[in-house]
C-alpha positions, 0 to 999 in steps of 0.5 A: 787183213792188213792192219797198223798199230798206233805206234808205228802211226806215232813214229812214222817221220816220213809222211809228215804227220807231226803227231805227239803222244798226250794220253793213253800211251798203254794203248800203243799196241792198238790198231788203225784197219781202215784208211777212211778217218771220222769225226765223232761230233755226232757221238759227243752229241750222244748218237753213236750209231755210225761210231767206227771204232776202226778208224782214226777219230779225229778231234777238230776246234769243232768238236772241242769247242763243243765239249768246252761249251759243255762243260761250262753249261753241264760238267757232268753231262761232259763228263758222261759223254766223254764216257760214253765216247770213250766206253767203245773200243776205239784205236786212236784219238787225234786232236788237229791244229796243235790244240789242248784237249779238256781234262776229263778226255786226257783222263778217260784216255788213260783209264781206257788205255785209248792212245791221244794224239795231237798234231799241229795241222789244220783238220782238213791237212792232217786228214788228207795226209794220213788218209793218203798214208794209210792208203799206202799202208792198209790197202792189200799188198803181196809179192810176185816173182817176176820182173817189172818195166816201164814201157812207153809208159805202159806197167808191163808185169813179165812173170814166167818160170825161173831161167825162162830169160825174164830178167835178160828182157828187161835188161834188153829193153833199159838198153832200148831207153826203157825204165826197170822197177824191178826184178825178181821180186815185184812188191804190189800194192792195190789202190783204190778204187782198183789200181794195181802199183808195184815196186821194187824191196828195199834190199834188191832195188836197182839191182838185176840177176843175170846168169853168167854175169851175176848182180848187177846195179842198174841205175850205177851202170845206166843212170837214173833215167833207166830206174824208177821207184814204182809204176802202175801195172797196166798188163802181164806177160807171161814167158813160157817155153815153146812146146810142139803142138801147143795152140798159141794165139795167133789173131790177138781176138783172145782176151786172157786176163791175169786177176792180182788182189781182185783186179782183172790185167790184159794178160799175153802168152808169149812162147819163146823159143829159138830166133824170137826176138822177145824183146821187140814183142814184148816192146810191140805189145806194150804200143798195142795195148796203149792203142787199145787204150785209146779204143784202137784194137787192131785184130778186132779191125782186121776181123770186122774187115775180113766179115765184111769181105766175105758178106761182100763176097758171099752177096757177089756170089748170090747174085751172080746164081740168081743171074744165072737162073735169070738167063 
């Protein structure tokens, strides 16, 4: 399972967090699971049933104000629920709006090495910005060998054997005003509820291998309307090398999927072999599949067309025999 520990939450800058460190910072090493924050009031309220120990507890002026006004009615009951609060196995705290937390929660933090955090944001800004965070960082990811571009806008994803002329296809369509993502490796990351994203590694970005020529950068040569950081999958290409007697699809009716982290791409096997332009099938099945989108298949009409010729032959045929018979 991916996981993130608190101090790489702590030291994150670019998302704009703004967190500071308050107690508990022998708890570092702890580690965040799940995207989804909560805010235990109901726990400080004594029931701690739905308690999520995964996720990032989130200390608001609501939950604060609660344990001040606790405090000043029944010190010793604040206490005992900050204890009890504080006895399960939590990740984090994070107190919202720049806040000060009361004493007896910065000391149960430190005794059960429970990292508190504070940022300056509102409840409601810091929770969407880490939960986006988090999506990008805790939901599963992995690493194909191929090649990705943005097509008319469709996330083509070209996979094939090494030296099957993956990485000369793209090539050939940022020439036709495509986008490259990337080549050679395809970083992919699942968002929810089952979108596929991929991206190009920090060392190969913009850059392509091509045999014979060697590395080459992409954005130097064509600019920054030929690049783009990352794009949706929508649909996988396989290359594969032209094989005598092989059956190919040749009416479009088979649906083949490719499953990549538990979702279910269009996926197309295209043989290439000498005079095949794979470029411009490659070009056509990203408008096909954006037709498809739309509810246009294209075979699927041409197959109902072609049922309704032959019933419509077939009745001609009926009738001209019981014609026949007649006379």
């Amino acid at each position: 399972m991916v996981r993130l520990s608190i101090a790489d939450l702590l030291s994150e800058k670019e998302a704009g967090l703004h967190l500071e460190l308050l107690a508990g910072a022998r708890g570092l090493g702890r580690y965040v699971q799940v995207p989804r924050i909560q805010k235990p009031g109901l726990a400080l309220a004594g029931y701690t049933k739905n308690l999520h120990t995964d996720r990032l507890q989130v200390l608001g002026s609501t939950e604060l104000s609660y344990l001040a006004e606790l405090i000043e009615r029944d010190s010793a009951k604040a206490d005992y629920a900050v204890e009890q609060l504080c006895s399960f196995d939590i990740c984090c705290f994070i107190v919202t709006k720049g806040q000060t937390p009361p004493q007896n929660l910065l000391d149960e933090a430190n005794r059960r090495d429970i990292p508190l955090l504070r940022t300056h944001h509102q409840s409601s800004t810091f929770i969407s910005l880490v939960t986006q965070y988090l999506e990008e960082r805790l939901l599963s990811q992995t690493n194909i060998h191929g090649v990705l571009v943005d097509v008319l806008g469709v996330g083509v994803l070209i996979t094939g054997k090494s030296g099957i002329g993956k990485s000369e296809c793209a090539l050939d369509l940022v020439l036709r005003g495509h986008r490259l993502v990337s080549d050679d490796i395809v970083k992919v990351r699942l968002k929810m509820p089952a979108v596929l994203f991929g991206e190009g590694s920090d060392l190969l970005h913009y850059h392509m291998e091509i045999r014979g020529l060697g590395i080459i950068n992409i954005k130097h040569l064509f600019g920054v309307a030929a690049v783009r950081e990352r794009k949706k999958i929508d649909m996988v290409i396989e290359l594969a090398k032209w094989e005598e007697g092989q059956e190919y699809d040749r009416l479009g009716l088979e649906e083949k999927k490719y499953e990549l982290l538990g979702v279910s791409l269009p996926l197309l096997t295209i043989p290439v072999g000498p005079g095949r332009n794979i470029t411009t099938i490659v070009e056509v099945a990203a408008r096909n599949q954006l037709l498809k989108e739309m509810g246009y298949h294209s075979a699927v009409e041409f197959e109902d067309r072609l049922e309704q010729r032959m019933a419509e032959a077939a009745r001609m045929h009926a009738q001209s025999i019981i014609g026949d018979n007649l006379e």
